[in-house]
N, C-alpha and C positions, 0 to 999 in steps of 0.2 A: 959059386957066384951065379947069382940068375940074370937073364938077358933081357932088361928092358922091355915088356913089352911097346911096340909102336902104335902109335893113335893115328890110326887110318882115315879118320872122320876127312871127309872132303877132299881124299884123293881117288884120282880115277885112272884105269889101267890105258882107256884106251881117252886121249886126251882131245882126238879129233871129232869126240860126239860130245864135249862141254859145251853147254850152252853159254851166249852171251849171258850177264845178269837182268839185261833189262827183259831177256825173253822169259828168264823164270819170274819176273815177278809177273809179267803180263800172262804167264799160265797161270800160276797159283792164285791169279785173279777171276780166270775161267774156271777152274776146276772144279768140283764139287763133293769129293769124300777125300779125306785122308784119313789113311792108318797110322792110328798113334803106339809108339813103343813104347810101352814103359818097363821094368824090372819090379818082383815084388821082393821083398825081405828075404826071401832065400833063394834068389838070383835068376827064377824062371821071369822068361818075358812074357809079356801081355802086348797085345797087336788090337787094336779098337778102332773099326771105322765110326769118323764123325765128320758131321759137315764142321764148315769152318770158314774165316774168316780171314782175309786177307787182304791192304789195299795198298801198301806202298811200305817203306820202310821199315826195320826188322822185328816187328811185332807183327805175331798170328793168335787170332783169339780162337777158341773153341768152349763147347760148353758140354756138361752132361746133366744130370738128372740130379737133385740133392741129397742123395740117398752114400752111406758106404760102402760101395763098390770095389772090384780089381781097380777098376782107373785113378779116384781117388787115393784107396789106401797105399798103392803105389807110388803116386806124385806127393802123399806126403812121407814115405819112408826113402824117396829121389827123386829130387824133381827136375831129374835130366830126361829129356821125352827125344824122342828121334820119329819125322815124320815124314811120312812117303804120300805123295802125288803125283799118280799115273794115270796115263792115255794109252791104250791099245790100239795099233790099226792090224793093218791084214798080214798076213806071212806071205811075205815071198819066195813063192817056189825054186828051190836050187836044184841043180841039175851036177850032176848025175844020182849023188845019192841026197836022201830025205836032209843029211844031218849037215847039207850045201846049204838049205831055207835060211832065211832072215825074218825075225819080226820088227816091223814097223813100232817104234813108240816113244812116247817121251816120257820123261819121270824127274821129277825133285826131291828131294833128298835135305831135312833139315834138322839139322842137333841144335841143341840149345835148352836151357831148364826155365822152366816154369815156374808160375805164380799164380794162387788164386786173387782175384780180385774180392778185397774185403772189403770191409769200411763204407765212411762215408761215399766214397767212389761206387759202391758199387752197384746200387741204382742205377744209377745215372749210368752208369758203362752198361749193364746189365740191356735196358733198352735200347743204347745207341748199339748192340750188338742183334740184335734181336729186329731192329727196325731192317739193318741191314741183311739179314739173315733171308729177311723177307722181301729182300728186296731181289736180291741175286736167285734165291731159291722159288718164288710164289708166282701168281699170276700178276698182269700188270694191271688189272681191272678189279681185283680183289681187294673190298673193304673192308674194316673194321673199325668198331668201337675205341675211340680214344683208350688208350694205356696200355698197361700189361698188369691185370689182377694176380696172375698165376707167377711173373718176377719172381719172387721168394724162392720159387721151387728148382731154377738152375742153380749151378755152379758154372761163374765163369772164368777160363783162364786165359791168360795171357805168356806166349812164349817170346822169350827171348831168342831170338835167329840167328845164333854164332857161325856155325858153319851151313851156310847155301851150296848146294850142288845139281844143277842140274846136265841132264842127258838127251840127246835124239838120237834114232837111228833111224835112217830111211830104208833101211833092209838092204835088199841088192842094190840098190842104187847108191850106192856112197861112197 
């Protein structure tokens, strides 16, 4: 008889560095790369930084290039994606030996499976992701020409945010 594997997703060892929810969404609003995990058909992971999108509620948009890639061909053979959102600050030095240090950082942690935006929609999402891309990511002074000609050429997806986790450590201070 085989033992159950347990679905760890969204548990944490040490439960005094969980973050509130309202502070993970308010990082995942600052932050600016996540690494997306996906699985490819013969069970190796794929790890792909991309910017991303985020503004409240349990949808994360992200986009890639319209080409068949690891990222794609993976999210259509699973489109279970697991996403990481980290801050690094400085190590604090522990005393007496090295392996006393603390790193400072926070990080998010999201499962949940994906969908491409198709269809009719997907214009019109397509932009509204992209206006905002540039909004979070560009200058504030930077113009352009009305649209997006080049459109066609993302792929954009949408994750569904099952399990949220996030973490801080303040190092030695905690």
């Amino acid at each position: 008889m085989t033992t159950p594997i347990p679905d760890l997703r969204g548990q944490m060892h040490r439960a005094k560095r969980l973050m509130p929810a309202e502070e993970v969404k308010e990082f995942l609003r600052k932050q600016k790369v996540a690494h997306v995990g996906t699985v490819d058909a013969n069970g190796w992971p794929y790890v792909t930084p991309l910017v991303y999108i985020y503004e409240d509620g349990d949808l994360l948009y992200l986009h890639t290039g319209d080409h068949q890639g690891h990222f794609l061909t993976n999210l259509q053979h699973n489109p279970r994606l697991c996403v990481e959102v980290a801050e690094i600050g400085p190590v604090h030095r522990g005393q007496p030996y090295a392996c006393n240090s603390a790193l400072v950082y926070t990080s998010v942690v999201v499962f949940g499976p994906a969908r491409i935006i198709h269809g009719a929609e997907s214009r019109e999402k397509k932009a509204w992701f992209l206006d905002r891309l540039l909004a979070k990511y560009g200058e504030a002074d930077w113009t352009f020409e009305p649209g997006y000609p080049l459109i066609d050429r993302i792929i954009l997806y949408e994750q569904k945010m099952e399990i949220v986790t996030g973490k801080h450590s303040s190092g030695l201070y905690h």
